[in-house]
C-alpha positions, -999 to +999 in steps of 0.1 A: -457-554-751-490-555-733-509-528-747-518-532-781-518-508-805-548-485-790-529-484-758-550-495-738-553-529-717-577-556-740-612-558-725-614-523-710-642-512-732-671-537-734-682-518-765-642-529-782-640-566-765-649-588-803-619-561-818-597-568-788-605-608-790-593-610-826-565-586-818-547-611-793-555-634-815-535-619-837-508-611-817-505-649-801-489-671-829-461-653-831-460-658-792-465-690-786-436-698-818-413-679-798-414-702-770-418-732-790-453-737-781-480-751-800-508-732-818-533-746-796-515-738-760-538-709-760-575-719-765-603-687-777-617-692-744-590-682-728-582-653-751-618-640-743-615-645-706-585-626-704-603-597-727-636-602-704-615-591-673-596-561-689-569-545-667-588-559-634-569-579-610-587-610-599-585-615-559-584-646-554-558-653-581-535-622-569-535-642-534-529-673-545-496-657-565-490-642-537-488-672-514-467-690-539-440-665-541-436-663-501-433-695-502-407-696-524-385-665-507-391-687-478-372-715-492-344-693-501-339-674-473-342-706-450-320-727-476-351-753-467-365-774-502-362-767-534-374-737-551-393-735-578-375-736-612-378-709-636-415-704-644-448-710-627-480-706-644-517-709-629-542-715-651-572-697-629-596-715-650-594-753-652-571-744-610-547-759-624-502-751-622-470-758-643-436-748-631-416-748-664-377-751-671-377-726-697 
């Protein structure tokens, strides 16, 4: 779920961001052990920069998505290259992307 238990997005109060920081923290290790991920695939800074942003979208990075997906519709429609394969992540912090075979 993305809404935790106040339903609300993380980060939408400034007054509530510590509560919502400890609360994805929280939520996360059961997460990450789901997908057979180490403890330490998330760091804090991350949790607290996606708290620090709340529900807001991030321009740059919603292009950037954007781009990558037309790009790959392109390549199916066009039977051109190979797609992607499964899962792409962007970090927006460190600019750096993963496409995993989950």
């Amino acid at each position: 779920s993305r809404h935790h238990t106040p339903r609300r997005y993380p980060g939408q109060l400034d007054a509530d961001l510590d509560t919502d920081i400890a609360a994805l923290r929280s939520l996360l290790p059961p997460l990450l052990a789901s997908l057979g991920l180490p403890p330490s695939a998330v760091s804090d800074d991350h949790l607290a920069e996606m708290c620090r942003f709340g529900a807001a979208e991030l321009h740059p990075i919603a292009a950037l998505i954007g781009g990558v997906a037309s790009q790959e519709a392109i390549k199916l429609i066009t039977h051109q290259f190979v797609p992607l394969n499964n899962t792409f992540l962007y970090n927006g912090i460190s600019c750096t992307s993963v496409s995993l075979n989950l």
